[in-house]
C-alpha positions in Angstrom: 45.2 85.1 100.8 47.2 85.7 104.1 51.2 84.9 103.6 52.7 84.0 106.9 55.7 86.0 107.7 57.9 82.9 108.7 57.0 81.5 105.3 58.5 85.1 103.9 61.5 84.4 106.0 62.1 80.9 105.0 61.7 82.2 101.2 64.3 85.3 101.7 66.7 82.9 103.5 66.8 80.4 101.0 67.6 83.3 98.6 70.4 84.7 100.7 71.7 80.7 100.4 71.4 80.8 96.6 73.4 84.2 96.8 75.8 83.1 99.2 76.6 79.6 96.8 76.4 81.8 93.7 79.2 84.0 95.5 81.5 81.1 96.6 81.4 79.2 93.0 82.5 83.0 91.7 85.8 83.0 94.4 86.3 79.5 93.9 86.8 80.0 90.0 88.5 83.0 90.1 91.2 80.8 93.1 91.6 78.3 89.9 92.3 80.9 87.1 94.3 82.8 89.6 96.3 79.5 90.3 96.5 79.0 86.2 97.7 82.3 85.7 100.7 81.5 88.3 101.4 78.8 87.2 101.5 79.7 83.5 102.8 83.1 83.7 99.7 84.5 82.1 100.0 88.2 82.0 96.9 88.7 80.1 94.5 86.4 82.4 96.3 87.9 85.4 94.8 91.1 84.0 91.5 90.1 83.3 90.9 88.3 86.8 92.1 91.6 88.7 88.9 93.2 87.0 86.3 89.8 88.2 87.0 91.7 91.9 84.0 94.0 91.1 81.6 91.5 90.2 81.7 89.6 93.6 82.2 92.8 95.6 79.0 93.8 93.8 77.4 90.3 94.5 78.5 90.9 98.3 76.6 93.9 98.5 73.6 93.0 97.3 73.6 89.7 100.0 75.0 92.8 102.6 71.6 95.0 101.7 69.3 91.8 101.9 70.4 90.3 105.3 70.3 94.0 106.8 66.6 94.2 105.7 65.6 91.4 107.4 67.1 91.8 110.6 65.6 95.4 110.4 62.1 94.1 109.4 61.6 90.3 110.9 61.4 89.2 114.5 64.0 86.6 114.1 64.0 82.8 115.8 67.3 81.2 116.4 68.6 79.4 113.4 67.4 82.7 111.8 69.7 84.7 113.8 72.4 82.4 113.6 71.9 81.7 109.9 72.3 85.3 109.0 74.9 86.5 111.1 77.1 83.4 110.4 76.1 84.0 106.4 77.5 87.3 106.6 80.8 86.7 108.0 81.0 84.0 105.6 79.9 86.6 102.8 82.8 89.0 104.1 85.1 86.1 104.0 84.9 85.5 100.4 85.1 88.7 99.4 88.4 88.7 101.2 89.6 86.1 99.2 88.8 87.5 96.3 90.4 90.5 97.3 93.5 88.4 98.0 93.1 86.5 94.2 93.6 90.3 93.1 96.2 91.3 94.9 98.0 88.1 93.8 97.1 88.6 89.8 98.6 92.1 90.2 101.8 90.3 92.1 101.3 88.1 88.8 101.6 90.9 86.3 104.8 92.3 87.9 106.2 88.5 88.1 105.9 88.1 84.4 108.2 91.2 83.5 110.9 89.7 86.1 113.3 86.7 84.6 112.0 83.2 85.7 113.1 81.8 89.5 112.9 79.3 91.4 111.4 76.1 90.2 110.1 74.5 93.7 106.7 73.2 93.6 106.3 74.3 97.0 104.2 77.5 95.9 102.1 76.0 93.6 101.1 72.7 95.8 100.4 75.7 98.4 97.9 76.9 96.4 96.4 74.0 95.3 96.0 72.7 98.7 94.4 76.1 99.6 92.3 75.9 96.4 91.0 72.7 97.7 90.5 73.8 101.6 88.1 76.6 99.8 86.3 73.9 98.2 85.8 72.0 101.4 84.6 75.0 103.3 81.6 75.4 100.6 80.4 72.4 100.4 80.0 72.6 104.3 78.2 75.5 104.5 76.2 74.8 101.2 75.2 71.2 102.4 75.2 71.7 105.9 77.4 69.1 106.5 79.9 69.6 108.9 81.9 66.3 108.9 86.0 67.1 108.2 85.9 69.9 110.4 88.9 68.7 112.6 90.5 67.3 109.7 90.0 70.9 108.4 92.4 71.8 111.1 95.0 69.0 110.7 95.3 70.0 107.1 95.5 74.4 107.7 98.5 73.7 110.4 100.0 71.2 107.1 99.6 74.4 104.7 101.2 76.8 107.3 104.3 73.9 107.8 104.5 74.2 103.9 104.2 78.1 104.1 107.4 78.3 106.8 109.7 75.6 104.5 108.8 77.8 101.6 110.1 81.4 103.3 113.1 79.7 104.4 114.1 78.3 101.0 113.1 81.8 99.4 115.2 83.8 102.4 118.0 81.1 101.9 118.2 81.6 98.3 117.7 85.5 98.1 120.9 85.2 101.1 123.3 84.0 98.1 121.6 85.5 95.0 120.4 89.2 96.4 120.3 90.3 92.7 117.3 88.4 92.7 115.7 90.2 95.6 112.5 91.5 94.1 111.7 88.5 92.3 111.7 86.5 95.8 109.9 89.2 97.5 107.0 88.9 95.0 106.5 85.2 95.5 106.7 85.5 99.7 103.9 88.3 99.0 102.1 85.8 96.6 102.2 83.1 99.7 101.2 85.3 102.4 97.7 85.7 100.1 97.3 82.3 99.8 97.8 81.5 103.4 95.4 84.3 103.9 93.1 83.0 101.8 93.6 79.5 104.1 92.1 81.2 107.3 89.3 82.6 105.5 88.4 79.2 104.2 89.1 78.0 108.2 86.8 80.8 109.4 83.8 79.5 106.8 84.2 76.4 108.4 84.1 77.8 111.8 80.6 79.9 110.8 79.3 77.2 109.0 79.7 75.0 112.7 78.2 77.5 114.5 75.2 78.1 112.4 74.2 74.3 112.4 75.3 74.0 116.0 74.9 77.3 117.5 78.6 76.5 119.1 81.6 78.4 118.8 84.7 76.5 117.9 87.9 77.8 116.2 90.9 76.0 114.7 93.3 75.6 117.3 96.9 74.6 116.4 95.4 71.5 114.9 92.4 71.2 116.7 88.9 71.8 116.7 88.0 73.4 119.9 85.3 75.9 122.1 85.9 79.2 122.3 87.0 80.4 125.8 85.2 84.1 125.7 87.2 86.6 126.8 90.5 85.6 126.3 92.4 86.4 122.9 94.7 84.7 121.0 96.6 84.7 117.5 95.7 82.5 115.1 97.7 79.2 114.3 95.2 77.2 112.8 
């Protein structure tokens, strides 16, 4: 029986998909429980999730090792190539949010031995909207459906207006209360995650576009544009 080596391709590729899915359902869960723990000052879960890091940077490996075998083994066609390197990134990205959900939990732990403050719901709709971008940017990779990109966009620079309002209050607050200093410094670092976390998501959309399209867009300020080679910019969404 002769097995076609673009059939073997196909197979590992679909495998790397499965990986890749199983990966993002991991960060996604550990982005609610992280959420939960915030919002219910749970030292113990905060605990517990700082230890799931190692089962999707283990996971991450493995899909690391896998793609690197084929591109060293396979003459690759197109959507192959874009496939794997845009499935990589994307890989890389999720391990950076989880790496941000445990750098939060362990902002978490310390928050729970400091007195309770400031009661806005600004952080936690921050999060939530960020849990939900994450959500967004799987299903496009994992359906290959690309529709919402732009409105991807509209709704990162929303996040980022909701990010500012919330460092200003904090700054405003810690300006007539500085005995409460550490406290506001652990929820600015707890929002800088989660608008990390944002422009992960953003780039998984961004991969996800080119490997369907094989065109490079980024989030620009709103808006879903090409990418003019050669000329760098900062990020703002």
């Amino acid at each position: 029986m002769v097995i076609s080596l673009e059939w073997i391709v196909k197979e590992e590729i679909s495998e790397i998909r499965k990986k890749i899915t199983k990966l993002g359902w991991i960060v996604e869960d550990m982005y609610m429980k992280t959420s939960t723990a915030f919002k219910n000052r749970d030292q113990d879960l905060a605990f517990k999730l700082s230890d799931e890091f190692w089962n999707v940077y283990n996971l991450y490996i493995e899909i690391f090792d896998n793609i690197q075998v084929l591109f060293g083994t396979f003459v690759l066609r197109d959507y192959e190539l874009r496939f794997l390197t845009g499935s990589l990134v994307i890989s890389e990205n999720l391990m950076n949010i989880a790496r941000e959900c445990q750098n939060m939990n362990e902002l978490i732990v310390e928050m729970t031995k400091e007195p309770e403050l400031y009661q806005s719901a600004l952080l936690p709709n921050i999060m939530i909207s960020a849990q939900k971008m994450l959500r967004k940017s799987l299903r496009m990779y994992i359906d290959e459906n690309i529709e919402g990109s732009v409105k991807s966009c509209e709704q990162a620079v929303e996040i980022e207006l909701m990010y500012e309002k919330l460092r200003n209050d904090l700054n405003e607050y810690i300006k007539l209360n500085p005995k409460v200093l550490k406290r506001g410094l652990i929820l600015m670092d707890i929002a800088k995650s989660v608008l990390s976390t944002v422009e992960d998501s953003i780039e998984i959309i961004e991969n996800s576009f080119y490997i369907l399209t094989g065109e490079h867009k980024k989030c620009n300020r709103g808006k879903f544009e090409p990418v003019e080679f050669g000329k760098i910019r900062n990020r703002k969404y």
